[in-house]
C-alpha positions in Angstrom: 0.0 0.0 0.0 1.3 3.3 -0.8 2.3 5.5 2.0 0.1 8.7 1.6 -3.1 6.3 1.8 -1.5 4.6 5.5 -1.6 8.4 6.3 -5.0 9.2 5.1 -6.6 6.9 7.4 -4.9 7.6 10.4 -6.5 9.7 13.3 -3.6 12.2 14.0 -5.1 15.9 13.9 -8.7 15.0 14.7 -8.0 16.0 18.4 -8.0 20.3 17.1 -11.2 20.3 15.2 -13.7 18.0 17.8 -12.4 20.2 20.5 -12.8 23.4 18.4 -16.6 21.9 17.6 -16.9 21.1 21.0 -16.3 24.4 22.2 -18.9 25.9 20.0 -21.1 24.3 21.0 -20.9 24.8 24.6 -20.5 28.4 23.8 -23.6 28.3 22.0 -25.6 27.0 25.0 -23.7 28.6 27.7 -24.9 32.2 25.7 -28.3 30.4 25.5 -28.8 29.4 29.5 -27.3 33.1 30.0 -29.7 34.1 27.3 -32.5 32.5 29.3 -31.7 33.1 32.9 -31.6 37.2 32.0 -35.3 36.4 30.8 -36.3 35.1 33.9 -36.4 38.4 36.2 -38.0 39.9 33.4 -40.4 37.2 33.3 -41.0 36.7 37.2 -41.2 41.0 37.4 -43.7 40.5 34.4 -45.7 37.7 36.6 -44.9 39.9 39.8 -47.1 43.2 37.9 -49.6 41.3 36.4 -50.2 39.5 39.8 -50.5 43.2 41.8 -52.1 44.4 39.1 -55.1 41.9 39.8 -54.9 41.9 43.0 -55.4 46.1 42.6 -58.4 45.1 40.7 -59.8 42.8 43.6 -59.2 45.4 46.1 -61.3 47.6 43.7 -64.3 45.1 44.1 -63.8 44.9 47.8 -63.9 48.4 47.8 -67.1 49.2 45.7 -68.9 46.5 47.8 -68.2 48.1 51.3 -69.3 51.4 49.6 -72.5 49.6 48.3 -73.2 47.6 50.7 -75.4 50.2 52.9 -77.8 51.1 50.4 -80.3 49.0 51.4 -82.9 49.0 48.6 -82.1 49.4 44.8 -79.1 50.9 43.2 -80.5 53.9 41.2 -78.9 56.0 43.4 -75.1 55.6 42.9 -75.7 55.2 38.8 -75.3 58.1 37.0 -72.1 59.7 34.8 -70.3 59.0 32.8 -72.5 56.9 30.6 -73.9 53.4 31.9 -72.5 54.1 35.6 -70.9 55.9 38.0 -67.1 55.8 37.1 -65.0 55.9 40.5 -61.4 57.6 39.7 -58.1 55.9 40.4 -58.0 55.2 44.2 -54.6 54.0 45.3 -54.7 50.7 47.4 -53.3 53.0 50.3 -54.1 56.5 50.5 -51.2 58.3 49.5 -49.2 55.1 48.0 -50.0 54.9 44.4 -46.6 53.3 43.7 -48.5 49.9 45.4 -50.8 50.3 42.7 -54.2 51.7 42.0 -57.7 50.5 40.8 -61.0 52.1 39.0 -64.3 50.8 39.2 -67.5 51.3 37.4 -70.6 50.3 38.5 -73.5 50.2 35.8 -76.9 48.8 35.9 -78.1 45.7 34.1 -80.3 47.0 31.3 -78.5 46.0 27.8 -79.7 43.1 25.7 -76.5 41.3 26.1 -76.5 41.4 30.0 -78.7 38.6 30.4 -76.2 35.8 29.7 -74.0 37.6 32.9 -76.3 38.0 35.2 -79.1 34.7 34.4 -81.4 37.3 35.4 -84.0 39.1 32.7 -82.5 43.0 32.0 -83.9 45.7 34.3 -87.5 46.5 33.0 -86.9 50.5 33.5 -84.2 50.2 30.4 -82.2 52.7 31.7 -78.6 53.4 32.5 -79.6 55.5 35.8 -82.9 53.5 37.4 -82.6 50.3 38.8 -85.7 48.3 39.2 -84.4 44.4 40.0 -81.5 45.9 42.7 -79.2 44.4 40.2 -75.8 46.2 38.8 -72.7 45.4 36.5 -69.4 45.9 38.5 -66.0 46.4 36.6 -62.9 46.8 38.4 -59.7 47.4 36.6 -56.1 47.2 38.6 -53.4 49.0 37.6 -49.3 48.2 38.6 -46.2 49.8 36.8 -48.2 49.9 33.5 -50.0 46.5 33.8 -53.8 46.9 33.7 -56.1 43.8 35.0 -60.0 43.9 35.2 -62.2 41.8 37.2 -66.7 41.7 36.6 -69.2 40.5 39.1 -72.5 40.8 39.3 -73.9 42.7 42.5 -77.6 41.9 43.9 -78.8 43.8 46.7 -81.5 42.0 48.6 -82.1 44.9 50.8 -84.1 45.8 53.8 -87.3 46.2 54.1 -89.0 50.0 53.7 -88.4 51.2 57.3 -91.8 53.9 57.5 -91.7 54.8 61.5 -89.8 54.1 64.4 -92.3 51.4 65.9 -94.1 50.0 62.7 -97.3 47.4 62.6 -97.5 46.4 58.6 -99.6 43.7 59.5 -103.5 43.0 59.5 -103.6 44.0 63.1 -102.2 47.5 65.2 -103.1 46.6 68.3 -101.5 48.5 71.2 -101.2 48.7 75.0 -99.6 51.5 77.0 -101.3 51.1 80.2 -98.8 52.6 83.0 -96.1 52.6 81.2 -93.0 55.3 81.2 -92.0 54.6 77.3 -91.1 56.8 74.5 -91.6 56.3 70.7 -89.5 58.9 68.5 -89.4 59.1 64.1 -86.7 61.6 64.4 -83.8 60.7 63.5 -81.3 59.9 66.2 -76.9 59.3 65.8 -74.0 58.2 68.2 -72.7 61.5 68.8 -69.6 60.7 70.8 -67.9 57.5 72.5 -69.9 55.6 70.4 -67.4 52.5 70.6 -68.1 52.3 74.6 -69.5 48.8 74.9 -71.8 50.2 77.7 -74.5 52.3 75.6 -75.4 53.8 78.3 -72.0 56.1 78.3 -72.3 56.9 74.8 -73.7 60.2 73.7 -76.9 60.0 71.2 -77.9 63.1 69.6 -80.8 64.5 66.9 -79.3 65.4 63.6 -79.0 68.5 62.4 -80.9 67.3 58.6 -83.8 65.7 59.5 -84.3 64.2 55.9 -84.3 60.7 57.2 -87.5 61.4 59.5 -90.0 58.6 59.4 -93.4 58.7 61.4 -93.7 57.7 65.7 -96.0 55.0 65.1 -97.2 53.5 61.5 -99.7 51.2 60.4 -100.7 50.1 56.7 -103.8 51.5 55.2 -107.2 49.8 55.6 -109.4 49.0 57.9 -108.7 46.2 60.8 -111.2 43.6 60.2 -111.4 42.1 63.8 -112.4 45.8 65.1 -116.1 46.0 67.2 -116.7 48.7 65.8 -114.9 48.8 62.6 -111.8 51.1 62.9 -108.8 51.8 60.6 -105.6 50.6 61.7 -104.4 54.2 62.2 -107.1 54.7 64.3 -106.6 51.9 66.7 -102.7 52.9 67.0 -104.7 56.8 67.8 -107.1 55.3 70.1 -104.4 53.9 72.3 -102.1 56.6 72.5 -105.1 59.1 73.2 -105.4 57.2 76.4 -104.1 58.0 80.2 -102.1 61.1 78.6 -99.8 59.2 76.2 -100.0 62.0 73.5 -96.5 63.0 74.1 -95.0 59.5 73.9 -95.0 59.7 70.2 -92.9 61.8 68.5 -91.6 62.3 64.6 -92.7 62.9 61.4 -96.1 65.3 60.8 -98.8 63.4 58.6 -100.1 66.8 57.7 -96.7 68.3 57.1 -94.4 65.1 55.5 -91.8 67.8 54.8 -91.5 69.9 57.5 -90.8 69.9 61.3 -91.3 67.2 63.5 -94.8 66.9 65.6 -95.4 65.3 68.8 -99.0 63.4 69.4 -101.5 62.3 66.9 -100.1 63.6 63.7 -97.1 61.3 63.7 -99.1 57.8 63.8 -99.6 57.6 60.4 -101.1 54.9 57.9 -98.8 54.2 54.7 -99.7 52.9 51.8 -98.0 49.4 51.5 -98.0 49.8 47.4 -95.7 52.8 47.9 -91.8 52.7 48.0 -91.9 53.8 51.5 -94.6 51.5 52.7 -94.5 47.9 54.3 -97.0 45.2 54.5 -97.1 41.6 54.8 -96.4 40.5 51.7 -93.1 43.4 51.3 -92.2 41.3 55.0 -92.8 37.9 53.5 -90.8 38.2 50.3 -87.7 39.7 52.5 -88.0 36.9 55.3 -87.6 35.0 52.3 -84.8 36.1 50.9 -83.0 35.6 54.3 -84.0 32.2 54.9 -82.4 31.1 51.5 -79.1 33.1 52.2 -76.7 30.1 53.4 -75.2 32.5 55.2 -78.3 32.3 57.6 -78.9 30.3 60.8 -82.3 30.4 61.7 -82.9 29.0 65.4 -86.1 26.9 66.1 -88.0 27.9 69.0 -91.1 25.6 70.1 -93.8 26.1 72.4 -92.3 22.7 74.4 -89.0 24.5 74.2 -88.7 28.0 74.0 -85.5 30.1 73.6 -84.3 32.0 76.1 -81.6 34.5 76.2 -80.3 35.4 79.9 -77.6 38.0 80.2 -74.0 37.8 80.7 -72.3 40.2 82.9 -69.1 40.3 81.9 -70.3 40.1 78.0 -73.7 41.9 77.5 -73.4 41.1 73.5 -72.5 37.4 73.9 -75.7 36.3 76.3 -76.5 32.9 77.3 -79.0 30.7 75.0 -81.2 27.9 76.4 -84.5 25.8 75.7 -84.7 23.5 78.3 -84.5 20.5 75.7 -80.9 20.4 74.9 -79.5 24.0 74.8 -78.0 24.8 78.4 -76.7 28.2 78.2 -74.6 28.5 75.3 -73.2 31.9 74.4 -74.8 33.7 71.1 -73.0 36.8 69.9 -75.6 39.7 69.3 -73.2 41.5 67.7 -72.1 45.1 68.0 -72.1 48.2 66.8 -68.5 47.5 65.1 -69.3 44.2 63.7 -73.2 43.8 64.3 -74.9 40.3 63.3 -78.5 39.0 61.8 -80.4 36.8 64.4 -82.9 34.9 63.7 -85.0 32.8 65.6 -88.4 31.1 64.2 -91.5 29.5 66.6 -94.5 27.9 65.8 -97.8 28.7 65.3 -100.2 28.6 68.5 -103.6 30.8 68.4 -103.8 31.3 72.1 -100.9 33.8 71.0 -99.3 32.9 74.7 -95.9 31.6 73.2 -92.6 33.7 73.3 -90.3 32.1 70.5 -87.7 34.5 72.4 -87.2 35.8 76.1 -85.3 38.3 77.3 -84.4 38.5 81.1 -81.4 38.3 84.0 -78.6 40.7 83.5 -78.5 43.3 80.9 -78.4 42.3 77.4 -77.3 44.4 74.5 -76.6 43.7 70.4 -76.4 45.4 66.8 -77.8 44.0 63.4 -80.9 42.3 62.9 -82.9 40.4 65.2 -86.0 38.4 63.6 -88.5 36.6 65.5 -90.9 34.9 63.6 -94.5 33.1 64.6 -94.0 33.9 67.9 -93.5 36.6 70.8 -90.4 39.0 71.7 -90.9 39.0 75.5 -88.4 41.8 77.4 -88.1 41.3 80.7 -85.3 42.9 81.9 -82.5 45.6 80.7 -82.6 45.3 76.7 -80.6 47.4 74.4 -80.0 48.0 70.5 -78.8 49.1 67.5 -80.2 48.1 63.9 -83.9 46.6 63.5 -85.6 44.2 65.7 -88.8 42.2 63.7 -90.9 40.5 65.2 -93.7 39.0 62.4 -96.1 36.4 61.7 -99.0 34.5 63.2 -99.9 35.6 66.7 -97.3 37.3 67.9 -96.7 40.4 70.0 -93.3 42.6 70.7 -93.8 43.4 74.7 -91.7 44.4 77.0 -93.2 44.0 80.6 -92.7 46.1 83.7 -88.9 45.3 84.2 -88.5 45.6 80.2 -86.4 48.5 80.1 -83.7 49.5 77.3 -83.2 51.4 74.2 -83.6 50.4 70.7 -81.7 52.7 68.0 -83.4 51.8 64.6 -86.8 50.8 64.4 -88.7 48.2 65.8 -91.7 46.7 63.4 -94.1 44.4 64.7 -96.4 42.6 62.1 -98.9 40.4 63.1 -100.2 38.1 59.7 -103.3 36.8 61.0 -106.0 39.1 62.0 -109.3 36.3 63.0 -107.5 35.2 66.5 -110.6 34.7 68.2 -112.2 33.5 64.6 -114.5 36.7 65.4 -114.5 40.3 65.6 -115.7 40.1 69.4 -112.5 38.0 70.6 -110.6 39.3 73.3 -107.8 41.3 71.6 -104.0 40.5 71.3 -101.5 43.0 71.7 -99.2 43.7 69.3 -97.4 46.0 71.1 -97.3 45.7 74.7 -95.3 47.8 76.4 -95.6 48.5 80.2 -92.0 48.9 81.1 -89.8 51.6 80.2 -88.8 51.1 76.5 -87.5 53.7 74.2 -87.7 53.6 70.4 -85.6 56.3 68.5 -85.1 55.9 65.0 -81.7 55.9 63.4 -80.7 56.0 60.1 -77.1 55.3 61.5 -78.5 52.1 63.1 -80.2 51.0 60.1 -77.4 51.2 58.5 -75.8 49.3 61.1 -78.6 46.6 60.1 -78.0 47.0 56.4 -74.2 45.5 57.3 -75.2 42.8 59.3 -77.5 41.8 56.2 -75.0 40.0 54.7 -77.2 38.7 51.7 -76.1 40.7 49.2 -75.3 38.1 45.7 -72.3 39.0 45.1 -71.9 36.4 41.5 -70.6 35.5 37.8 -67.2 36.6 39.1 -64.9 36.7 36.2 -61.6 38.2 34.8 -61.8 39.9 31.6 
């Protein structure tokens, strides 16, 4: 074999040009991982804004439902400009901080074609970008950090309280009253915590009349009509009148002027007024019924059964007014139930049972002094008071046979509005049969109305919808 073919296949030389290759090569991918990791601050600062961004835009929702959330009927009154909703400007997620990012929010009502398929609700019959009729709106909240822009929707429904139209309120079929000896007062003006208003004693705080009286609602109202078991037939304005003409009890009942709506307050006759339950303003049974059902399907709500073999009992606590003692003598031995207060008040509700000798308290108040904030419902059954009883928000007592007394040691305030509505007006099956009070009050209870307390009421509520959360 020649020699320059031996030389050709030899392997001398081939050291140079695979290391040469080799270090290509793992130049190429060193510049590529160095490539890569430079990308990933970028990418994790990119994930970093996008994440504060939405989390701007949830604080934006948070925020629009705390502002929201103590209007206590429909919306119409926070839509407006610009068009289809009142546009809130760029609040920064802490005052003064905008660097932590900021978020808008626009709340529009439900009345476009396409807003159906959102909300699974038909669109607001007044068609309209600034009346709300179904106390459903549109909320869009849109985040904003270093540049990055997120938006969150949800659907708002505000189940509402019901229309609140006088301090101590009878809706029902029956406006029965007794006032026989007692020291109470019954006041539509509207009534605030003036000062120390976080003093867990009420009692130290300082309660004053405001200065715009706009919020006025009646002393005492009834619905309109005539009260069917009356011997002789009387309206139900006129059997509240009858029974605070009696034994000099004109000058319990103060508030609102029937004769004057709009002007200054009036003390007496004039401020036990019947209101039309049809009206925006008015309540009857069937306004009462359709809100008690709304609660009850809330799974937010514990209802507590009451029966005329076991009735519920609350007896005070000392040392913890708001958090009183439950029992029922069947089970329940003095457990502790938080009333609430007026920092985080709560929705109560206990239910009874139907009995037509209208003797049974689904609820009894007595032993130490017992105060609480939100709503408390009793339903098909009495509210007895027996001892020191204080609150702030709305106490309703409704349905068959039932009575809100407060008896010679029942003493206490209530800051809102107290509505008794009695559902069934033939007790007796008669018009002659011995009548049943539906507001007893012998003790020394005061009612002031208080569109602060109400509002109080409207937070404890808790059954707003908020739904169809989703990020655009």
């Amino acid at each position: 074999m020649k020699p320059w073919i031996r030389t050709a296949r030899t392997e001398r030389g081939v050291a140079l040009p695979l290391a040469l290759f080799a270090l290509v090569m793992l130049s190429g991918l060193l510049l590529a991982f160095l490539s890569m990791s430079g990308m990933e601050p970028s990418i994790a600062s990119n994930h970093t804004d996008v994440t504060r961004a939405r989390y701007a835009a949830e604080a934006g929702m948070e925020w629009a439902f705390d502002q929201l959330i103590t209007v206590n009927t429909n919306w119409s009154g926070v839509l407006g400009p610009p068009t289809n909703g009142l546009l809130v400007n760029a609040q920064s997620l802490i005052p003064g901080s905008p660097q932590l990012g900021t978020f808008t929010v626009q709340i529009r009502n439900d009345f476009q074609a396409a807003d159906t398929a959102l909300t699974g609700q038909p669109v607001d019959p007044s068609g309209s970008a600034t009346s709300d009729q179904n106390a459903i709106v549109i909320l869009t909240a849109t985040g904003t950090y270093q540049g990055v822009t997120r938006q969150i929707q949800a659907v708002l429904q505000n189940l509402g309280l019901p229309p609140i139209p006088g301090a101590f309120s009878m809706p029902g079929v029956q406006a029965d009253l007794w006032f026989d000896k007692a020291n109470f007062e019954i006041d539509g003006r509207d009534w605030y915590c003036k000062s120390k208003c976080n003093d867990p004693d009420p009692s130290k705080r300082v309660y004053d009349l405001k200065a715009d009286q706009s919020k006025m609602k009646y002393g005492i109202a009834t619905q309109t009509g005539t009260q069917q078991n009356s011997n002789p037939q009387q309206t139900y304005e006129q059997r509240a009148e009858g029974k605070l003409d009696t034994n000099g009890k004109r000058n319990k009942g103060k508030g609102k002027d029937q004769t004057n709506p709009g002007g200054p307050s009036t003390t007496g006759l004039n401020t036990v007024a019947a209101v039309d339950p049809s009206t925006p303003e008015g309540l009857g049974p069937a306004k009462m019924q359709t809100f008690l059902d709304q609660i009850a399907k809330s799974s937010s709500t514990k209802i507590l059964q009451s029966t005329m073999s076991c009735p519920m009992k609350l007896e005070g606590d000392e040392d913890n007014p708001s958090v009183p003692q439950l029992s029922n003598g069947c089970g329940i031995d003095k457990q502790p139930l938080d009333l609430g207060d007026r920092a985080n008040p709560k929705m109560v509700y206990f239910r009874g049972e139907l009995d037509p000798t209208s003797s049974f308290s689904s609820l009894m108040i007595e032993g130490k002094p017992i105060r609480g904030a939100g709503i408390l419902i009793i339903e098909d059954g009495d509210l007895r008071v027996k001892d020191q009883f204080d609150w702030d928000g709305i106490i309703i007592v409704t349905g068959r046979y039932v009575s809100s007394i407060f008896e010679s040691g029942g003493n206490g305030t209530i800051y809102g509005a107290l509505i008794s509505n009695e559902t069934v007006w033939n007790e007796g099956g008669n018009q002659n049969q011995q009548t049943y009070w539906d507001g007893y009050f012998v003790g020394k209870p005061r009612i002031r109305f208080s569109q602060e307390a109400v509002d109080l009421a409207g937070r404890a509520l808790g059954t707003r919808k908020l739904y169809s959360w989703r990020e655009l």
